[in-house]
N, C-alpha and C positions, 0 to 999 in steps of 0.2 A: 745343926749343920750336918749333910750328905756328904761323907768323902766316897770319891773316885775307887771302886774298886783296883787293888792292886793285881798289875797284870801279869799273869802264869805263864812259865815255858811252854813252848810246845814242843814236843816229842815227837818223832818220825825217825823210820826206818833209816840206818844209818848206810849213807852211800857206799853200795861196795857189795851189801848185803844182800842176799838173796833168799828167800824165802817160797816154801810152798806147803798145801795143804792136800795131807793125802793121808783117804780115808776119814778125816776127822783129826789126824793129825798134823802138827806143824813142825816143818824141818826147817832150819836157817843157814844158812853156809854163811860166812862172816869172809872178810876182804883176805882176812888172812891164811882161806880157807879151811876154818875152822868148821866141825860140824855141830849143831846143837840140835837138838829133839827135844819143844817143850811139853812135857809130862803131862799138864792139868789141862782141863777144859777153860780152867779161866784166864791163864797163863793165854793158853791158844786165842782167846777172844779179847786179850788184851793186844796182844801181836798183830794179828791180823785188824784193828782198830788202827793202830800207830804206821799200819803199812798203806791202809786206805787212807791216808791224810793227816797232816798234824794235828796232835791232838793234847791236852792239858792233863795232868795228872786229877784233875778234881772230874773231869768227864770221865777217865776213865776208872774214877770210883765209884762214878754213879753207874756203869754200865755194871761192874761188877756189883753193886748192891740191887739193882736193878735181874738180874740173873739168877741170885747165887741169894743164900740164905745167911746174910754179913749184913752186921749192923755199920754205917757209917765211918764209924773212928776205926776200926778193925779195917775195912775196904781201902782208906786213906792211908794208913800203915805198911798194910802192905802192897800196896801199888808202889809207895815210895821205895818201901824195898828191892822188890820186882826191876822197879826202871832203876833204880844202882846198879846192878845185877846186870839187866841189858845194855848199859852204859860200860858197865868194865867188859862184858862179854866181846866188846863192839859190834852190836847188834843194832841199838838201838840210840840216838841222840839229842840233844836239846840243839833244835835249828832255829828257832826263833822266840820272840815274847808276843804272847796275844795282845793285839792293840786292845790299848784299855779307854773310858772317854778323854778324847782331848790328847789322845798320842796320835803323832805322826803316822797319817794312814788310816786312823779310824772314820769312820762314817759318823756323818756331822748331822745334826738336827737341822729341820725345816727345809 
């Protein structure tokens, strides 16, 4: 018996916040006009991921394994760190759950 994968947050730019990329770096102003400067390149292209569209913590492990020279469980690790991090920061937020089969909103066979 197949069960129904379980469906993941999605993460997106949290309203309010503002973000830009200059020179290859990423600045964020937060609501509370906080400033932040994220450091790393992967940091940067995790951001910029979450700002283009909601996105899942498991996508954005693959883009960082996918990237970067990070085996799987290390990549998942720290992404979940990462987006804590951008969630206390208020940067970053969970807006939604990915429709999974058979959730309200998912795309139906045939």
């Amino acid at each position: 018996m197949q069960t129904d994968p379980v469906p993941a947050p999605l993460w997106r730019l949290r309203q309010g916040a503002a973000w830009r990329d200059v020179g290859g770096e990423v600045f964020v102003i937060t609501e509370d006009r906080a400033f932040h400067r994220v450091r790393t390149a992967s940091g940067a292209d995790i951001l910029r991921a979450i700002a283009a569209a909601p996105v899942t913590a498991d996508s954005l492990a693959e883009l960082v394994v996918a990237r970067y020279a990070v085996d799987r469980p290390t990549a998942a690790r720290d992404i979940e760190r990462f987006l804590a991090d951008l969630d206390r920061l208020g940067i970053a937020a969970i807006t939604a759950v990915e429709a999974g089969p058979g959730a309200p909103g998912a795309p139906r066979a045939g």
